[in-house]
ROKE-554901 format. One line per 10 residues: number of its first residue (from 1); their letters; for each residue x, y, z of N, C-alpha, C. Coordinates in nm, 4 decimals. Example, Ala and Ser with C-alpha at 12.3 -4.5 7.8 and 13.67 -1.06 7.14 Angstrom:
<atoms>
1	as	1.3190:-0.5690:0.7800:1.2300:-0.4500:0.7800:1.3200:-0.3300:0.7800; 1.2850:-0.2250:0.7080:1.3670:-0.1060:0.7140:1.2900:0.0030:0.7870 $
</atoms>
This chain:
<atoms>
1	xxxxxxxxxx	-1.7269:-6.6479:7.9238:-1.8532:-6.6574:7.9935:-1.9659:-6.5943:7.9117; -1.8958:-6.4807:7.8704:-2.0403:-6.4033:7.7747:-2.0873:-6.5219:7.6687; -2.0212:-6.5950:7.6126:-2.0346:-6.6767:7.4770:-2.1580:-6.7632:7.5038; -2.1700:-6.7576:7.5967:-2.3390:-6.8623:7.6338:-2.4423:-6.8138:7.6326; -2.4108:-6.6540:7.6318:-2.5429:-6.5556:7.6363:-2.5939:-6.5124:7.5156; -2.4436:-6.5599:7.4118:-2.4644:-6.4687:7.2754:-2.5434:-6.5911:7.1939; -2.6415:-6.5421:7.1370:-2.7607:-6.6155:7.0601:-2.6897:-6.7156:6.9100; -2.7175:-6.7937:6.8857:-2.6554:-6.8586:6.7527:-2.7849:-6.8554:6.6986; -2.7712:-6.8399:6.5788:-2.8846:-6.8155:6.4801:-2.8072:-6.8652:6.3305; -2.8895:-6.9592:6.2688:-2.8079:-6.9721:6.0846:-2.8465:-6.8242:5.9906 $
11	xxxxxxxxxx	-2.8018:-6.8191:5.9126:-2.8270:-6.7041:5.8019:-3.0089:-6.6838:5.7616; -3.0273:-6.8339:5.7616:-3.1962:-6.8742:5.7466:-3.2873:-6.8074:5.8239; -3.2533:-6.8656:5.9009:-3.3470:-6.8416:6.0469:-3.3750:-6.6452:6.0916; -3.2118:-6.5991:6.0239:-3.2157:-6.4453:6.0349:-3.3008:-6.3888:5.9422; -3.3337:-6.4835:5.8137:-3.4156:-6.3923:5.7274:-3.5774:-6.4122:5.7191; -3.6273:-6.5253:5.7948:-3.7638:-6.5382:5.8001:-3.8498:-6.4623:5.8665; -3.9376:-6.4495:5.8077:-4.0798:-6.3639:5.8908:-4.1676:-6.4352:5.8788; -4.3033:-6.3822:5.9087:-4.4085:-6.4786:5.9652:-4.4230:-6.4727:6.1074; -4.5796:-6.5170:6.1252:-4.6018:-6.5730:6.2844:-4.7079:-6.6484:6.3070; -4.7168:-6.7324:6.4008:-4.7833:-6.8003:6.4711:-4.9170:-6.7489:6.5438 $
21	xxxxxxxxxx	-4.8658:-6.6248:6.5406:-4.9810:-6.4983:6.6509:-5.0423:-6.4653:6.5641; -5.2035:-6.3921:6.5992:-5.2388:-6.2979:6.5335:-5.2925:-6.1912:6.6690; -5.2762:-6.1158:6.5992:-5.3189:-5.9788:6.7067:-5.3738:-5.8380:6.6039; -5.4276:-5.8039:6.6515:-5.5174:-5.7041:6.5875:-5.4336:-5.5762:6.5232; -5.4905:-5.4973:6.3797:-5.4347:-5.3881:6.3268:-5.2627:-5.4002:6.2732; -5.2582:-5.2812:6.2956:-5.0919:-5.2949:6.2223:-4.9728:-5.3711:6.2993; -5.0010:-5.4018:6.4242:-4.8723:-5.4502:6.5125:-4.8402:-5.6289:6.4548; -4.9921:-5.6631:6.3596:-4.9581:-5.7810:6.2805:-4.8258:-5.7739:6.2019; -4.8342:-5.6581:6.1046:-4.6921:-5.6748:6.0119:-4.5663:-5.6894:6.1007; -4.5633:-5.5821:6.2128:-4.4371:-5.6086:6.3172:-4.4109:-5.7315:6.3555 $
31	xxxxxxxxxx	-4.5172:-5.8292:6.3925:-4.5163:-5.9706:6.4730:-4.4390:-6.0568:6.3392; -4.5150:-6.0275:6.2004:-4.4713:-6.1247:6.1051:-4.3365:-6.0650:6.0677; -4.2776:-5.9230:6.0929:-4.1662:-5.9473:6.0195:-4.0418:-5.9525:6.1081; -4.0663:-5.9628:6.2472:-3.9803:-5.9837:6.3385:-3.9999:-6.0981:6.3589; -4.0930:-6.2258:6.3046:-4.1143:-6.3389:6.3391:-4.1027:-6.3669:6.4401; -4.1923:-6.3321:6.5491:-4.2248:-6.3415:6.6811:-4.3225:-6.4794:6.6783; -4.2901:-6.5581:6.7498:-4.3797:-6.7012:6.7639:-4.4255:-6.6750:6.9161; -4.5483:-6.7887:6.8758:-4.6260:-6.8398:7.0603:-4.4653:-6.8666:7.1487; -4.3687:-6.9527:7.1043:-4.3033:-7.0307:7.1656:-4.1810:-6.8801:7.2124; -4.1526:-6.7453:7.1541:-4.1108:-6.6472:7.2124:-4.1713:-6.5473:7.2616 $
41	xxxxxxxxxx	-4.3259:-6.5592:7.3048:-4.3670:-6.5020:7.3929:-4.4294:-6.5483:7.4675; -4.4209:-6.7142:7.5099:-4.4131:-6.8454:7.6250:-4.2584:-6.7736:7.7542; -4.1780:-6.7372:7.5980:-4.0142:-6.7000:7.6894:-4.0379:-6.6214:7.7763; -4.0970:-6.4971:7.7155:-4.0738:-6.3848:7.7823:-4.1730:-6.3767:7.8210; -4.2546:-6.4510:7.8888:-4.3738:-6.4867:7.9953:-4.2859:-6.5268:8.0972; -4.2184:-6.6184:8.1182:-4.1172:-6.7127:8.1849:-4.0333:-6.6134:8.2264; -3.9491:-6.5021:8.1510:-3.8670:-6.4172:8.2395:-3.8977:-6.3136:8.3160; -4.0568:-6.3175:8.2809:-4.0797:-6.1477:8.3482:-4.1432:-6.2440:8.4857; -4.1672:-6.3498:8.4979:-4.2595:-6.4434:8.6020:-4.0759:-6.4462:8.7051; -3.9625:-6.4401:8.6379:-3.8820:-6.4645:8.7297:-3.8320:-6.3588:8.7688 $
51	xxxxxxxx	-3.8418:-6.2226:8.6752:-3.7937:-6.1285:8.7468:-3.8444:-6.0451:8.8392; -4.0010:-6.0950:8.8300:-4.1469:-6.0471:8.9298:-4.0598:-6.1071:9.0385; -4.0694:-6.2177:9.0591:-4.0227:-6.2914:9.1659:-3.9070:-6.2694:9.2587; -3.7938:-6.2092:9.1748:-3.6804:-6.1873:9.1982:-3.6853:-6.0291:9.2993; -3.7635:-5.9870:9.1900:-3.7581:-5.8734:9.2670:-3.8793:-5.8240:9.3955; -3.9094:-5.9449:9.4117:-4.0097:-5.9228:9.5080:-3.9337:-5.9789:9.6724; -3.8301:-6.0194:9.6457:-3.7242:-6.0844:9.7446:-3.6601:-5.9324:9.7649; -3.6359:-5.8430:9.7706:-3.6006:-5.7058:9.7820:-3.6522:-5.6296:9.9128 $
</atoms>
């Protein structure tokens, strides 16, 4: 069951940096070398919108 959770990534994909974002001062180098894209912080827009939600059923 865990095996669906665990991320597949090629060797490639582990070594790129860069980004799509820009954001002000030094947190740029962090964004480019963790290669953070629009399209992974679309994601984690999407999970915190479900866990708002989730936990508002409480």
């Amino acid at each position: 069951m865990l095996d669906r959770f665990r991320p597949r990534a090629s060797a490639e994909s582990l070594i790129e940096t860069g980004s799509d974002l820009k954001v002000e001062g030094r947190f740029q180098e962090t964004v480019n070398y963790n290669h953070f894209t629009s399209e992974d912080f679309a994601n984690l827009t999407r999970v915190k919108e479900l866990l708002t939600n989730s936990t508002d059923e409480w």
